[in-house]
C-alpha positions as CSV (number, residue, x, y, z in Angstrom):
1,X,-18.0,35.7,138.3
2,X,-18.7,32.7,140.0
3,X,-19.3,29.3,138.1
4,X,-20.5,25.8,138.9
5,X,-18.9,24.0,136.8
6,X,-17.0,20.0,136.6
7,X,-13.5,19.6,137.4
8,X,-12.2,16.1,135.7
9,X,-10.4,13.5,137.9
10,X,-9.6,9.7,137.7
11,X,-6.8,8.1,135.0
12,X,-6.9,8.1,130.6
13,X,-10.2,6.7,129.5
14,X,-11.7,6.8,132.8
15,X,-13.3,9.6,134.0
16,X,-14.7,11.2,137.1
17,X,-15.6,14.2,138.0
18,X,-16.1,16.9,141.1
19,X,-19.5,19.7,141.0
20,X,-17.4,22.5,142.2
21,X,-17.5,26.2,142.3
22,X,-15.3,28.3,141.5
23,X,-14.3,31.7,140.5
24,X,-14.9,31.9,136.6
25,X,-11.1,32.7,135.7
26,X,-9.4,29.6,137.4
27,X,-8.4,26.9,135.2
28,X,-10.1,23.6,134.8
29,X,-8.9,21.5,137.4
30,X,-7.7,24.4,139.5
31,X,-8.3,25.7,143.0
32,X,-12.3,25.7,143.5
33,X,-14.1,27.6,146.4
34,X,-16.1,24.5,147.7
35,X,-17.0,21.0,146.2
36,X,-21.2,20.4,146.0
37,X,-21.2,16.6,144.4
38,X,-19.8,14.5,142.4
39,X,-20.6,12.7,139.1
40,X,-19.6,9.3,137.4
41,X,-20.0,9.1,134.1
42,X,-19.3,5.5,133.4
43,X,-21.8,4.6,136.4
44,X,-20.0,2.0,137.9
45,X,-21.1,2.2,140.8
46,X,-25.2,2.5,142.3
47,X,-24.3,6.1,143.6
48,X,-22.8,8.0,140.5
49,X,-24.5,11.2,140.7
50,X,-24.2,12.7,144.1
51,X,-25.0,16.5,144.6
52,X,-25.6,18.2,148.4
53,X,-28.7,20.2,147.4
54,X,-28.3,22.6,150.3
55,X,-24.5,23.6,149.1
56,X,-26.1,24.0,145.7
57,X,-29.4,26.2,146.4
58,X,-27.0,28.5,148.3
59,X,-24.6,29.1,145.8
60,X,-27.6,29.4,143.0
61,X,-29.1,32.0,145.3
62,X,-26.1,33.8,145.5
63,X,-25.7,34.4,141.9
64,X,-23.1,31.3,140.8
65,X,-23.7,30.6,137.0
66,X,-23.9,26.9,135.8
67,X,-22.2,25.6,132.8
68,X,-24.2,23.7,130.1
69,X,-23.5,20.3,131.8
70,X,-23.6,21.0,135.3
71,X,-27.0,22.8,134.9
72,X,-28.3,19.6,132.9
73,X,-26.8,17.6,136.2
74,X,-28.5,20.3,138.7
75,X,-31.8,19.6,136.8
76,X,-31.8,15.8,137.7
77,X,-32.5,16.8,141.5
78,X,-35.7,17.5,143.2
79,X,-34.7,19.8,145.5
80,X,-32.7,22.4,143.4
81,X,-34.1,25.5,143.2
82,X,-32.9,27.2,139.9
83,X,-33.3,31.1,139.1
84,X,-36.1,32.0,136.6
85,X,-33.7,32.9,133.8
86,X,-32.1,29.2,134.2
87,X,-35.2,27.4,134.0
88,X,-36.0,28.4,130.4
89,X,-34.5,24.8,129.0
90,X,-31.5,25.8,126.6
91,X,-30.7,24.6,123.4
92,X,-27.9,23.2,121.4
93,X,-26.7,25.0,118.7
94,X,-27.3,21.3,117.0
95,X,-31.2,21.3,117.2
96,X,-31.3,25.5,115.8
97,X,-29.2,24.4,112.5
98,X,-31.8,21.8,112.6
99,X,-34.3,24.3,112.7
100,X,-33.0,26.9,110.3
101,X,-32.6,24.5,107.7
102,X,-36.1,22.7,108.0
């Protein structure tokens, strides 16, 4: 299966990371298919989310699965489209115990 997911760069305590896809068995900050953006999570600079939406809706449309985090970061950009089934907003596990015990 293909996955969209972040692959973690820069030195200890300082983070950055790649939007890549990749096929759903590599490891973390293995080989990846194509890179689609980047992300910056300190923001220290004006452009820390970057994403090329073209890349993106192609590999969407093709049937690549999101993680958690990069779907929140896919949902930040107008021109995304997402699949019906990724739209439904998901929830944390957090907010259900919340829930349950309410």
């Amino acid at each position: 299966m293909v996955k969209i997911r972040l692959m973690r760069l820069g030195s200890m305590k300082n983070p950055h990371y790649r939007l890549v896809v990749v096929d759903g068995r590599t490891k973390r900050s293995g080989d990846y298919i194509e890179q689609i953006g980047y992300y910056d999570p300190r923001e220290t600079t004006e452009e820390n989310l970057r994403l090329d939406v073209e890349r993106a809706n192609h590999w969407l449309a093709t049937g690549a699965q999101p993680t958690d985090t990069a779907l929140r970061l896919l949902q930040k950009f107008e021109g995304v489209e997402l699949p019906a089934k990724l739209q439904a907003k998901r929830r944390s596990p957090y907010v259900k115990r919340q829930e349950a015990q309410a």
